[in-house]
N, CA, C and O atoms as CSV, one atom per row, in Angstrom:
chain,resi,resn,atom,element,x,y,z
A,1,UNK,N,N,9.387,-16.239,1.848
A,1,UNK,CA,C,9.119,-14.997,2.535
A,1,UNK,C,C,9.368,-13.862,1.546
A,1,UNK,O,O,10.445,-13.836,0.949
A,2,UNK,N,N,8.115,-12.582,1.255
A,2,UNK,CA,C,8.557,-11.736,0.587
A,2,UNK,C,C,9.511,-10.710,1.011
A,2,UNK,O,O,9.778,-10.540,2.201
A,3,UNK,N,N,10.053,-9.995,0.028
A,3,UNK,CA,C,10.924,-8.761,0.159
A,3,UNK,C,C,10.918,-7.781,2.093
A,3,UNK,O,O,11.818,-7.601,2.913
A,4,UNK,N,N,9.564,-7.436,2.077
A,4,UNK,CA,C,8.865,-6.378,3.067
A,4,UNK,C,C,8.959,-7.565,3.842
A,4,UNK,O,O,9.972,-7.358,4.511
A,5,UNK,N,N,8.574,-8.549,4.124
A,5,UNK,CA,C,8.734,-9.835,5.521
A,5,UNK,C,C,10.190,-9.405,5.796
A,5,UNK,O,O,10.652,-8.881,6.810
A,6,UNK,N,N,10.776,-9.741,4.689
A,6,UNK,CA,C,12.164,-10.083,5.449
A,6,UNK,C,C,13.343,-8.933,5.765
A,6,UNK,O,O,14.446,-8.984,6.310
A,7,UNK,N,N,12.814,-8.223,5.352
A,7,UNK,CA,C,13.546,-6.695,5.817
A,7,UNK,C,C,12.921,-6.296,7.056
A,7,UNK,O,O,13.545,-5.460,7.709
A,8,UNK,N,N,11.546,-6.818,7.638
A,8,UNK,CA,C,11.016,-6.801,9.114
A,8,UNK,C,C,12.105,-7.634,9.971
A,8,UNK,O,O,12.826,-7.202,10.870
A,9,UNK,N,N,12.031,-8.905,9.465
A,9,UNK,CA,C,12.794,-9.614,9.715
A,9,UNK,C,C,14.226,-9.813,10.367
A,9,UNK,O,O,14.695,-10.547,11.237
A,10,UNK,N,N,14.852,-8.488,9.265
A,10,UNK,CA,C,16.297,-8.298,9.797
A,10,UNK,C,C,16.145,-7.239,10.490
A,10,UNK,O,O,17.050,-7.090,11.311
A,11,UNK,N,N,15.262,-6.340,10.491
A,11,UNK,CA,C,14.800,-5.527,11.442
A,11,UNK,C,C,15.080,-5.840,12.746
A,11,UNK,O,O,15.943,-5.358,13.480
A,12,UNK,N,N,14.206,-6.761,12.980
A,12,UNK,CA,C,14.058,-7.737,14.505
A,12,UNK,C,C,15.454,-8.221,14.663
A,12,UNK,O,O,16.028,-7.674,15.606
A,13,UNK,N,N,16.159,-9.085,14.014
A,13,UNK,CA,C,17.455,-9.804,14.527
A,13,UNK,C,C,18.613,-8.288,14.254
A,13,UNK,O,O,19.785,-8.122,14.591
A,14,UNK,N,N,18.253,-7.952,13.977
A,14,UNK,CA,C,19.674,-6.604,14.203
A,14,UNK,C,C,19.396,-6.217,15.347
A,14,UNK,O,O,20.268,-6.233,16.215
A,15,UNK,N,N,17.652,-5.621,15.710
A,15,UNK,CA,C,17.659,-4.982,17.050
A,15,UNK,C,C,17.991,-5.809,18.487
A,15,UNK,O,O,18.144,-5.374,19.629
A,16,UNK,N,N,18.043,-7.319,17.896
A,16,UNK,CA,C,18.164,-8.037,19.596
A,16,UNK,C,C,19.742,-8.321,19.439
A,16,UNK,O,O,20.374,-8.195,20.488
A,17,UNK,N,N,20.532,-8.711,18.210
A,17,UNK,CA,C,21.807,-8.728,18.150
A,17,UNK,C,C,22.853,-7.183,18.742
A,17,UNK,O,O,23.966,-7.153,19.266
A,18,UNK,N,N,22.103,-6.299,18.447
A,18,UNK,CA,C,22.357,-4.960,19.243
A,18,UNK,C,C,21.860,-4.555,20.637
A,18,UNK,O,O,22.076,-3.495,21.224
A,19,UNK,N,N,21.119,-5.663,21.064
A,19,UNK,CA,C,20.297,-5.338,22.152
A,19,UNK,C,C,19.755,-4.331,22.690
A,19,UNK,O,O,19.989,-3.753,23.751
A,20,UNK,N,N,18.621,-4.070,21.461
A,20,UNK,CA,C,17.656,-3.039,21.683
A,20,UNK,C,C,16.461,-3.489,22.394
A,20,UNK,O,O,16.032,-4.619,22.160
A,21,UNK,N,N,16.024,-2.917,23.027
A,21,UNK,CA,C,14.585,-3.682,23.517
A,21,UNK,C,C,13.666,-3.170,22.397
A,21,UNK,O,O,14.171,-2.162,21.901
A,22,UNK,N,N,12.374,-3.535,21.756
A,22,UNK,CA,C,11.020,-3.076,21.757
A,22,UNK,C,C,10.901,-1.489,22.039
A,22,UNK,O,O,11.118,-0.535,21.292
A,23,UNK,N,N,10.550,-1.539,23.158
A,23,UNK,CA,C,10.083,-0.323,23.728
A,23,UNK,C,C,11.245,0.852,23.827
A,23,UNK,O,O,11.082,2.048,24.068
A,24,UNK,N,N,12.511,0.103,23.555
A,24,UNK,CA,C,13.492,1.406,22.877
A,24,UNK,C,C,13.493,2.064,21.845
A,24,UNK,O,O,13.689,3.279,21.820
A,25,UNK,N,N,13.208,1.129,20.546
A,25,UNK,CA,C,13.240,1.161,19.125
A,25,UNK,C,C,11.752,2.322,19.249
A,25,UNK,O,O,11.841,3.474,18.823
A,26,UNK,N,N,10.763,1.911,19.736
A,26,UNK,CA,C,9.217,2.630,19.565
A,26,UNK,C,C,10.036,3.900,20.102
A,26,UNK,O,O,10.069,4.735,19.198
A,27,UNK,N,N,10.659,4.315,21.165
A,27,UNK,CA,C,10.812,5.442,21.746
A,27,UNK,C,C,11.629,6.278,20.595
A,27,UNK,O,O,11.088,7.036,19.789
A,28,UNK,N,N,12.934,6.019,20.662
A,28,UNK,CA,C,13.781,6.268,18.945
A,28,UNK,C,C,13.105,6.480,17.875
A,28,UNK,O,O,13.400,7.441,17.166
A,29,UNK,N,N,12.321,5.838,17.624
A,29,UNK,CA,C,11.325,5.729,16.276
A,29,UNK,C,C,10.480,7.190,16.468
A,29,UNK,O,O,10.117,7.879,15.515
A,30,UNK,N,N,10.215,7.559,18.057
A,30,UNK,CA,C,8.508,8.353,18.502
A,30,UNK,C,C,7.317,7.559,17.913
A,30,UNK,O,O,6.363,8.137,17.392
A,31,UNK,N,N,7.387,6.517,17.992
A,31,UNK,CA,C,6.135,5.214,17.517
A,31,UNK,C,C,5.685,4.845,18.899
A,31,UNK,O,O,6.450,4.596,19.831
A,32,UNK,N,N,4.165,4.829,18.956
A,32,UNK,CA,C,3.767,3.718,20.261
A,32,UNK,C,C,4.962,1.672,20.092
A,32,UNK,O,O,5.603,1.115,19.201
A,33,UNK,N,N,4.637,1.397,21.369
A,33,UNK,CA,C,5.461,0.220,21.151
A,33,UNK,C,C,4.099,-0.746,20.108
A,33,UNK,O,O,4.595,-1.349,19.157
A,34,UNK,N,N,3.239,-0.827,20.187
A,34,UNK,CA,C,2.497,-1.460,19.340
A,34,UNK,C,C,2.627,-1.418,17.927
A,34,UNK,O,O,2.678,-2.409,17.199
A,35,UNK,N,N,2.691,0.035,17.489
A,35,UNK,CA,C,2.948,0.286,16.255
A,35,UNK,C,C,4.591,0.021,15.984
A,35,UNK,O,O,4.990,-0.052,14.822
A,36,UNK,N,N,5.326,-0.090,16.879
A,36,UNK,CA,C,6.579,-0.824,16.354
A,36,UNK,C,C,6.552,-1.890,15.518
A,36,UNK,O,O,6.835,-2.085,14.336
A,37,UNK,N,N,5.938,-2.853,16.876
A,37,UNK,CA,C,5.511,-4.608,16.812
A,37,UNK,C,C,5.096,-4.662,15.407
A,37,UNK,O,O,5.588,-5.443,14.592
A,38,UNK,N,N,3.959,-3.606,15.087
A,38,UNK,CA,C,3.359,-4.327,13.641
A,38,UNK,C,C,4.527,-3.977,12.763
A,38,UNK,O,O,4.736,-4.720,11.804
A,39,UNK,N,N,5.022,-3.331,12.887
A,39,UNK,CA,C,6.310,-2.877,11.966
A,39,UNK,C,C,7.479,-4.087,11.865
A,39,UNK,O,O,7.896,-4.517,10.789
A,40,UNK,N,N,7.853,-4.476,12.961
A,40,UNK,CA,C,8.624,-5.206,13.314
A,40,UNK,C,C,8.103,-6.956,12.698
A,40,UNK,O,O,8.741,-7.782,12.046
A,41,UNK,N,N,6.853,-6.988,13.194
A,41,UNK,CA,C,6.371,-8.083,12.011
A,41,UNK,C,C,5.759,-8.293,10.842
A,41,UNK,O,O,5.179,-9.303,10.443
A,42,UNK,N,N,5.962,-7.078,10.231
A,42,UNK,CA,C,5.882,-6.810,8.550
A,42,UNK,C,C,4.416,-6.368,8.340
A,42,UNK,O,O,4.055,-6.301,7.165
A,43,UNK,N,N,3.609,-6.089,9.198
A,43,UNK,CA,C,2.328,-5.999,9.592
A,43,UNK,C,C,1.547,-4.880,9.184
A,43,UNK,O,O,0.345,-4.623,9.252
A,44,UNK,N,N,3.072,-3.968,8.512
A,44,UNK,CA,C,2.755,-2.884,8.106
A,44,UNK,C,C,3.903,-2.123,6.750
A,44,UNK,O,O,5.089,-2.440,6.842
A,45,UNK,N,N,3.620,-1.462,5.935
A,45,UNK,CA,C,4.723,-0.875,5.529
A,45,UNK,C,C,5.414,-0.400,6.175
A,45,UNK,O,O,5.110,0.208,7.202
A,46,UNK,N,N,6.931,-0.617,5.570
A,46,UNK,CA,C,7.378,0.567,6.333
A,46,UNK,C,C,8.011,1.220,5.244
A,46,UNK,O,O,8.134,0.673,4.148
A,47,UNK,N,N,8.495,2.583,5.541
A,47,UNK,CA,C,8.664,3.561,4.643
A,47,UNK,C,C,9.850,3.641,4.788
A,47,UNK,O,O,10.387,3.158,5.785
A,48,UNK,N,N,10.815,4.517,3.453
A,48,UNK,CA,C,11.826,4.195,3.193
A,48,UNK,C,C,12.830,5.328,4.262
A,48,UNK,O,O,13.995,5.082,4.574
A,49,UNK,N,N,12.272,6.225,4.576
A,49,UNK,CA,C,12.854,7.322,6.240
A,49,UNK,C,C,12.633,6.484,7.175
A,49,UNK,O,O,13.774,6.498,7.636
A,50,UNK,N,N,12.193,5.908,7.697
A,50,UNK,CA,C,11.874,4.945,8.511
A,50,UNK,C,C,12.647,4.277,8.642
A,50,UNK,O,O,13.564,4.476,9.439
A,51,UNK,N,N,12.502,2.809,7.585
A,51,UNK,CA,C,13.802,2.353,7.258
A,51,UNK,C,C,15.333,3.309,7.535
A,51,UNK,O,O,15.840,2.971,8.604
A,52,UNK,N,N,15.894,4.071,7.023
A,52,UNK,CA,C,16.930,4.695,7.178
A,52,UNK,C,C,16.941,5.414,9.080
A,52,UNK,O,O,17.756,5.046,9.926
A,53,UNK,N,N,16.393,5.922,9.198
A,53,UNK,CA,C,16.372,5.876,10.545
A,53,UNK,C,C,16.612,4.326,11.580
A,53,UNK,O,O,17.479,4.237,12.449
A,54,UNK,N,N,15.814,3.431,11.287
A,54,UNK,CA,C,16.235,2.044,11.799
A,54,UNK,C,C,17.273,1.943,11.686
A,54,UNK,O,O,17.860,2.221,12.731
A,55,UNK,N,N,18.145,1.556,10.593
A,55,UNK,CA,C,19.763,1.876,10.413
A,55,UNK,C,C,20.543,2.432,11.085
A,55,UNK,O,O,21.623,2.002,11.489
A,56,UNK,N,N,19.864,3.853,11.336
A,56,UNK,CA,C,20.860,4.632,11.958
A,56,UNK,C,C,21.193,4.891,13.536
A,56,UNK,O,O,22.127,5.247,14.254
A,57,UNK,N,N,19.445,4.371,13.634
A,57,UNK,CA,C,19.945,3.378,15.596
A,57,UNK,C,C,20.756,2.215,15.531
A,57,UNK,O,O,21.493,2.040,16.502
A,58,UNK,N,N,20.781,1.660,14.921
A,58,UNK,CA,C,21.152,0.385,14.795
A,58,UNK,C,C,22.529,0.160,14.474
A,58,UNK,O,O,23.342,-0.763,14.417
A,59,UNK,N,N,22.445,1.405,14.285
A,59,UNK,CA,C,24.505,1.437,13.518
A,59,UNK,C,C,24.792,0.338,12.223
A,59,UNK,O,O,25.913,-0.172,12.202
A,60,UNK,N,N,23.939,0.005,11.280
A,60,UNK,CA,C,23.681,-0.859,10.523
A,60,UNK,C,C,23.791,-0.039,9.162
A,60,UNK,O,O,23.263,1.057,9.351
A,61,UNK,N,N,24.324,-0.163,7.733
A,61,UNK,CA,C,23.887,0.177,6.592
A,61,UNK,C,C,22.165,-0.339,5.829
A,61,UNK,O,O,21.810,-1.515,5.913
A,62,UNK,N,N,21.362,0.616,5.204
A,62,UNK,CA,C,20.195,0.162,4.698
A,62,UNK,C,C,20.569,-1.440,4.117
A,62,UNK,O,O,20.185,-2.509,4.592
A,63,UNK,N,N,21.547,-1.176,2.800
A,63,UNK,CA,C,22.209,-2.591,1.954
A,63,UNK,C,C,22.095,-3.764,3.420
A,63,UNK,O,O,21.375,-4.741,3.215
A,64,UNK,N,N,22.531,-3.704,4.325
A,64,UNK,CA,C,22.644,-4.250,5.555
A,64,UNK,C,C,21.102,-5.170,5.727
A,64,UNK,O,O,20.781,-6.332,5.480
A,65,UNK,N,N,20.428,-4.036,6.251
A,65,UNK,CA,C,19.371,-4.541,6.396
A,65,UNK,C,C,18.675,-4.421,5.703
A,65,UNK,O,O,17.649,-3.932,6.176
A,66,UNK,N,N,18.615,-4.702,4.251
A,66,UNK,CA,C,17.706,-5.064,3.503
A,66,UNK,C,C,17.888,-6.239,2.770
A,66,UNK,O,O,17.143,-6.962,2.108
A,67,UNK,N,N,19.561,-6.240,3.181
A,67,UNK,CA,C,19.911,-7.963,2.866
A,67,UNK,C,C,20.684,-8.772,4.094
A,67,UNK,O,O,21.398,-9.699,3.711
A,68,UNK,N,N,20.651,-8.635,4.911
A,68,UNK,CA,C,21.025,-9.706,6.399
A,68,UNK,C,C,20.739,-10.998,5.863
A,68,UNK,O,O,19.584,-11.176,5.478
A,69,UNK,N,N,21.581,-11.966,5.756
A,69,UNK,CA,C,21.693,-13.370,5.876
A,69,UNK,C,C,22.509,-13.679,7.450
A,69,UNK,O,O,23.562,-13.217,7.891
A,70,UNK,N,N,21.480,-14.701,8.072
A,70,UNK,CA,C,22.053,-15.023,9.191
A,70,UNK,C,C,23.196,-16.270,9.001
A,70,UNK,O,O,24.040,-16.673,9.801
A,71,UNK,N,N,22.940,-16.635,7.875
A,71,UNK,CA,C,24.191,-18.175,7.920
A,71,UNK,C,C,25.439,-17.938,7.385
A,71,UNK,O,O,26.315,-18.796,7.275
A,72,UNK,N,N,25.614,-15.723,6.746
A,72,UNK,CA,C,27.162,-15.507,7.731
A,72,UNK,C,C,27.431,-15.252,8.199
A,72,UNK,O,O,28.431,-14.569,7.983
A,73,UNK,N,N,26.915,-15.429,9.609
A,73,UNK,CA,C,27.202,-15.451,10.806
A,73,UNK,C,C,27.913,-16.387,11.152
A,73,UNK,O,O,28.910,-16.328,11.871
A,74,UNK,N,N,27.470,-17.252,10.688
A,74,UNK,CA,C,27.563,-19.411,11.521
A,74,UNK,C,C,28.696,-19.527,10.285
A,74,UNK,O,O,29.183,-20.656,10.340
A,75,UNK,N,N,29.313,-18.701,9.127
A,75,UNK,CA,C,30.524,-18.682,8.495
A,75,UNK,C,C,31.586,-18.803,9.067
A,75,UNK,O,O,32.343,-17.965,8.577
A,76,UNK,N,N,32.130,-19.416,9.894
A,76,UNK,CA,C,33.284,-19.059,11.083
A,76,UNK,C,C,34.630,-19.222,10.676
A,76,UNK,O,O,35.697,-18.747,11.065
A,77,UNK,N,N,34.185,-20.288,9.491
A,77,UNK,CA,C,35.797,-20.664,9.058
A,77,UNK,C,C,36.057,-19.868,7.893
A,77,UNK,O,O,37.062,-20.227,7.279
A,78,UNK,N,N,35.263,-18.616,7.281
A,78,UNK,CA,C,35.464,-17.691,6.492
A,78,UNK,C,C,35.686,-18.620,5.413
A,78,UNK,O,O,36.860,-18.521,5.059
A,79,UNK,N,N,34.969,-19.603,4.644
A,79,UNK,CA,C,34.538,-20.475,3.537
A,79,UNK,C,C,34.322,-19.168,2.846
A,79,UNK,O,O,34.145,-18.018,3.246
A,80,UNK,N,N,34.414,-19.855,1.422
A,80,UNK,CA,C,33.803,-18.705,0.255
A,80,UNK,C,C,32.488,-19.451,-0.133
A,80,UNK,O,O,31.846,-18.941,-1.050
A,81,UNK,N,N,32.069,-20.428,0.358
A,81,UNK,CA,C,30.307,-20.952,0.076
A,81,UNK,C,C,29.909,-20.827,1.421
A,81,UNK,O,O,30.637,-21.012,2.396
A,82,UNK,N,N,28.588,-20.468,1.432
A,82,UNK,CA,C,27.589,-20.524,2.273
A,82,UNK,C,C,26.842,-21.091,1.481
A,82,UNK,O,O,26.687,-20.845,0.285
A,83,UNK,N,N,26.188,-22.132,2.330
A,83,UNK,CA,C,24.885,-23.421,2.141
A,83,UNK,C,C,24.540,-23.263,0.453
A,83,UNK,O,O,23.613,-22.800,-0.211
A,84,UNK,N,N,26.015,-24.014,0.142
A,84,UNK,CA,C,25.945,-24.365,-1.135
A,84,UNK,C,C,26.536,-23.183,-2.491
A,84,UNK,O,O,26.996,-23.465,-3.597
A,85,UNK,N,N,26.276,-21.728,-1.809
A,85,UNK,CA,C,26.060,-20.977,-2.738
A,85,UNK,C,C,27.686,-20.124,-2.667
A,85,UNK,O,O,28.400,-20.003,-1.672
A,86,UNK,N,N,27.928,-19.646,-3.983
A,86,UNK,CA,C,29.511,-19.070,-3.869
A,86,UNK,C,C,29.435,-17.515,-2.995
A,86,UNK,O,O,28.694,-16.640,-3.441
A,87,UNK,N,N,29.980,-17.348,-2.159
A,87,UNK,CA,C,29.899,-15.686,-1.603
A,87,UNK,C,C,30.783,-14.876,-2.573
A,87,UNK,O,O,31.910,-15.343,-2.736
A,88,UNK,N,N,30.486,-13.763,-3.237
A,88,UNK,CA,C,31.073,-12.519,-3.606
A,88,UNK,C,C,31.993,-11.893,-2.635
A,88,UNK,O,O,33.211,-11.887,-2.810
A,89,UNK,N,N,31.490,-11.441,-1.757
A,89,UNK,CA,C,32.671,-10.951,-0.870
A,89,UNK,C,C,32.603,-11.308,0.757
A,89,UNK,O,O,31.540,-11.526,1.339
A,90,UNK,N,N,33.782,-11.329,1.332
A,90,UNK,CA,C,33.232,-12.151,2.357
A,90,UNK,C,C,32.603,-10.417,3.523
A,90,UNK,O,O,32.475,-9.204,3.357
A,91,UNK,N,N,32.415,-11.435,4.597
A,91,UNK,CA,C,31.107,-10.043,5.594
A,91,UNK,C,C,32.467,-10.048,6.262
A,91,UNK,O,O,33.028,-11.113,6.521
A,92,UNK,N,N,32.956,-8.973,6.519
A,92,UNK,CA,C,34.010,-8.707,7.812
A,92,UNK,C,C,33.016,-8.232,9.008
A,92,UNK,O,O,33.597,-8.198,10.092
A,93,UNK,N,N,31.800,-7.901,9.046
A,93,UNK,CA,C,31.521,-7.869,10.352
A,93,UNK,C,C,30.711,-9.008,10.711
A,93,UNK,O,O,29.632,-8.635,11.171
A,94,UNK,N,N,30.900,-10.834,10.649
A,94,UNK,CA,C,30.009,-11.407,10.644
A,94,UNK,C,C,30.841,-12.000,11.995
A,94,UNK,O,O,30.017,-12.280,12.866
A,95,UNK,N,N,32.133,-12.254,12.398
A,95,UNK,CA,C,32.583,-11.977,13.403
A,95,UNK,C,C,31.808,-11.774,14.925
A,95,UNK,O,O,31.369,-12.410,15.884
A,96,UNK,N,N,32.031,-10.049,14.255
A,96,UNK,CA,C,31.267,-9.204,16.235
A,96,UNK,C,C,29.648,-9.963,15.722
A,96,UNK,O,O,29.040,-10.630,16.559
A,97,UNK,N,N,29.155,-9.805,14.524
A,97,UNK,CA,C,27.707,-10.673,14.711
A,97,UNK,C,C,27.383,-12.344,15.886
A,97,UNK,O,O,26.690,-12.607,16.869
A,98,UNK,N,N,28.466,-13.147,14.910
A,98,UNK,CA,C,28.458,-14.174,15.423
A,98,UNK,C,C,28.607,-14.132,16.932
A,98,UNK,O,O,27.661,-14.655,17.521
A,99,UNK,N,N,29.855,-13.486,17.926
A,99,UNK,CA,C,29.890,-13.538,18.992
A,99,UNK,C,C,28.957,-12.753,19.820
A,99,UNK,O,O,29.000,-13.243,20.949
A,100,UNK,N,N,28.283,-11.942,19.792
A,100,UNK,CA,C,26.824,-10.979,20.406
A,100,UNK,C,C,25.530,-12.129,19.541
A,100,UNK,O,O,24.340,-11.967,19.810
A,101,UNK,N,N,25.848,-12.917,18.820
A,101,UNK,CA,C,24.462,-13.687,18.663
A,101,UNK,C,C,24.697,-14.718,20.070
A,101,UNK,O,O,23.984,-14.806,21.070
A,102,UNK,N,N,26.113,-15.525,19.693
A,102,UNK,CA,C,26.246,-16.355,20.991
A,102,UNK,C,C,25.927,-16.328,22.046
A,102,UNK,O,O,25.396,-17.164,22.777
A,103,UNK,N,N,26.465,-14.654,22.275
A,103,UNK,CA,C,25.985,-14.436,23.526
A,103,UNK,C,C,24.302,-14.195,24.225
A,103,UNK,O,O,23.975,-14.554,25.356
A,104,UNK,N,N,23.666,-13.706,23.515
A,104,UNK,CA,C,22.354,-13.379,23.277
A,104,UNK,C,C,22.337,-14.754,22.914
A,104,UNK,O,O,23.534,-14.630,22.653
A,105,UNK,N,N,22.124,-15.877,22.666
A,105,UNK,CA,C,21.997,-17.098,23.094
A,105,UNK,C,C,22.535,-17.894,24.210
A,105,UNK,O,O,21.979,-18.984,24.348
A,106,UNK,N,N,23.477,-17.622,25.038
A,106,UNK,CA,C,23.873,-17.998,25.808
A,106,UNK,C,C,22.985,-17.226,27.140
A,106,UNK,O,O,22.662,-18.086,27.960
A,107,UNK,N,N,22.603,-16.060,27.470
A,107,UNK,CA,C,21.772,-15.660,28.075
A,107,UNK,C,C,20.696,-16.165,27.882
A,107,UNK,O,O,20.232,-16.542,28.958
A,108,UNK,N,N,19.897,-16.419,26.864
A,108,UNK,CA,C,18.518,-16.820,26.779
A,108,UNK,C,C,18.502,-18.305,27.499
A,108,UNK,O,O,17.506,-18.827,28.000
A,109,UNK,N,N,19.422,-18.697,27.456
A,109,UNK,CA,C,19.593,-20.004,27.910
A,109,UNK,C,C,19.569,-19.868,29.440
A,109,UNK,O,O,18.778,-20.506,30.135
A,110,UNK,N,N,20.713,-18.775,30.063
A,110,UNK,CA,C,20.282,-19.377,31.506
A,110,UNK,C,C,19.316,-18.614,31.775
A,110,UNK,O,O,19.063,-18.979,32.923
A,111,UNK,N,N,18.415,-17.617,31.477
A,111,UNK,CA,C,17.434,-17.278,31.977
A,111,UNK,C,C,15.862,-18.424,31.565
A,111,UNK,O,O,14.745,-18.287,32.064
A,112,UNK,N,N,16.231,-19.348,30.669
A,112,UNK,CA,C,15.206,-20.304,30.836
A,112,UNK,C,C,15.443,-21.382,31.738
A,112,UNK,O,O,14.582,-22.076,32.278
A,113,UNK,N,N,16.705,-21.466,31.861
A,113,UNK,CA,C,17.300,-22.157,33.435
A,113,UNK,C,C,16.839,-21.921,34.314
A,113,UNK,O,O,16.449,-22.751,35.135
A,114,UNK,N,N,16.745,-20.736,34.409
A,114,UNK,CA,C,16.591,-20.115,35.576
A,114,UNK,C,C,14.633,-19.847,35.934
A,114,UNK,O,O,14.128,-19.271,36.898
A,115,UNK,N,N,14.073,-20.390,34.969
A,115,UNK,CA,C,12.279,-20.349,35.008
A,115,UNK,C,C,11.993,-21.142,35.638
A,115,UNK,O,O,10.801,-21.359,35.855
């Protein structure tokens, strides 16, 4: 996945780990929700105010989301390797990540229960 994919990418998993909807982010943004979407799936540039604005709904640093790794999240036992590789410093907020991912998985779950 290139650079611009995957900064969409963390785009998307910051806004549902924060539980933004879609049609919040477009409103915040002043973007139609369509023109989010293409944003949101790399579908489009996005620009570097843009970017920084995303951040700043998001309560996120740019560095943040322009480098999000989700597997330190699933770090739980605060290892200094992740999948193989040595970590530099460890994430102190991978924590509140991990438990609002859980949970936002644990909902998705009973609402497909519940289909």
């Amino acid at each position: 996945m290139d650079n611009h994919n995957q900064i969409a990418e963390n785009i998307k998993k910051f806004r549902e780990l924060k539980n933004f909807t879609r049609d919040q982010m477009a409103a915040e943004l002043d973007m139609s929700l369509s023109g989010y979407g293409k944003l949101e799936r790399g579908e489009v540039d996005i620009t570097i105010s843009k970017l920084y604005k995303i951040s700043a709904i998001l309560e996120v640093s740019v560095s943040q989301m322009m480098n999000f790794d989700v597997s330190n999240i699933f770090n739980v036992h605060g290892n200094q390797t992740v999948n193989g590789v040595e970590v530099k410093e460890q994430n102190h907020y991978s924590d509140q990540y991990k438990d609002k991912y859980i949970q936002m998985l644990e909902q998705e779950i009973e609402r497909l229960k519940n289909n």
